[in-house]
C-alpha positions in Angstrom: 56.8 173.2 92.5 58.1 172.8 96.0 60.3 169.7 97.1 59.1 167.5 99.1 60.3 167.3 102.7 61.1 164.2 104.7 58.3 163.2 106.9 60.2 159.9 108.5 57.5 157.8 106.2 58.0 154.9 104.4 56.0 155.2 101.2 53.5 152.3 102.5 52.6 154.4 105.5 51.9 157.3 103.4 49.8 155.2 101.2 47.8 154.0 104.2 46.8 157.7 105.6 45.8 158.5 102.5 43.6 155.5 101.7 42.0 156.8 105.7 40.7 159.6 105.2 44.0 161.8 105.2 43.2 165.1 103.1 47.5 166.0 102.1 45.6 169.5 101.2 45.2 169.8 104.9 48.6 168.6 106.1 50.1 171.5 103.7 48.5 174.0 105.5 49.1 173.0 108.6 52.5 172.9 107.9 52.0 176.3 105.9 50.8 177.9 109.8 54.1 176.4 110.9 53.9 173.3 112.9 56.7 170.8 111.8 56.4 168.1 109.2 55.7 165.1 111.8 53.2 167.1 113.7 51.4 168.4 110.7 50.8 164.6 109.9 49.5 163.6 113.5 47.0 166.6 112.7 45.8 165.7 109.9 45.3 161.5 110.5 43.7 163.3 114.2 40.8 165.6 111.7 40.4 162.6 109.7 39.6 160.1 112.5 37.5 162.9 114.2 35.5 163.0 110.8 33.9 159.6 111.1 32.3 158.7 113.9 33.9 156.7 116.8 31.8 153.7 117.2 33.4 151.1 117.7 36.3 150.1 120.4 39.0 149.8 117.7 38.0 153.2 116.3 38.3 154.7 119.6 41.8 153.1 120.3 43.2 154.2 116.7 42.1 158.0 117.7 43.1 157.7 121.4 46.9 156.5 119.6 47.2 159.0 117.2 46.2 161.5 119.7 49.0 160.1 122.1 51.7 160.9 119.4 50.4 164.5 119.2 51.2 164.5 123.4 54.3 162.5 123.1 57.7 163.8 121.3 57.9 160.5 119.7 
């Protein structure tokens, strides 16, 4: 089994991507193709918004943030 790395997550925020539509599965490969932990977690929360559709202003404004930390070097 591998160890965990940190991902600069409390343990509440990881809870809440995974109760949205976060797929961990996905994050893993990401992170196996070699984009970095914090990245690979953008990524995946941006596929899971982009799975649903965008309908309403506040779903539009969650995806526009999560895309604006995959720009920024936050």
């Amino acid at each position: 089994m591998t160890e965990p790395e940190p991902l600069d997550l409390l343990d509440t925020d990881y809870a809440a991507l995974i109760a949205t539509d976060y797929d961990p599965n996905l994050e893993r490969l990401i992170r196996a193709a070699g984009e970095s932990p914090r990245d690979a977690v953008v990524l995946t929360r941006l596929v899971g918004l982009a799975q649903k559709p965008l309908e309403t202003e506040e779903d539009w404004q969650e995806f526009e943030a999560v895309w604006g930390k995959l720009e920024s070097d936050e």
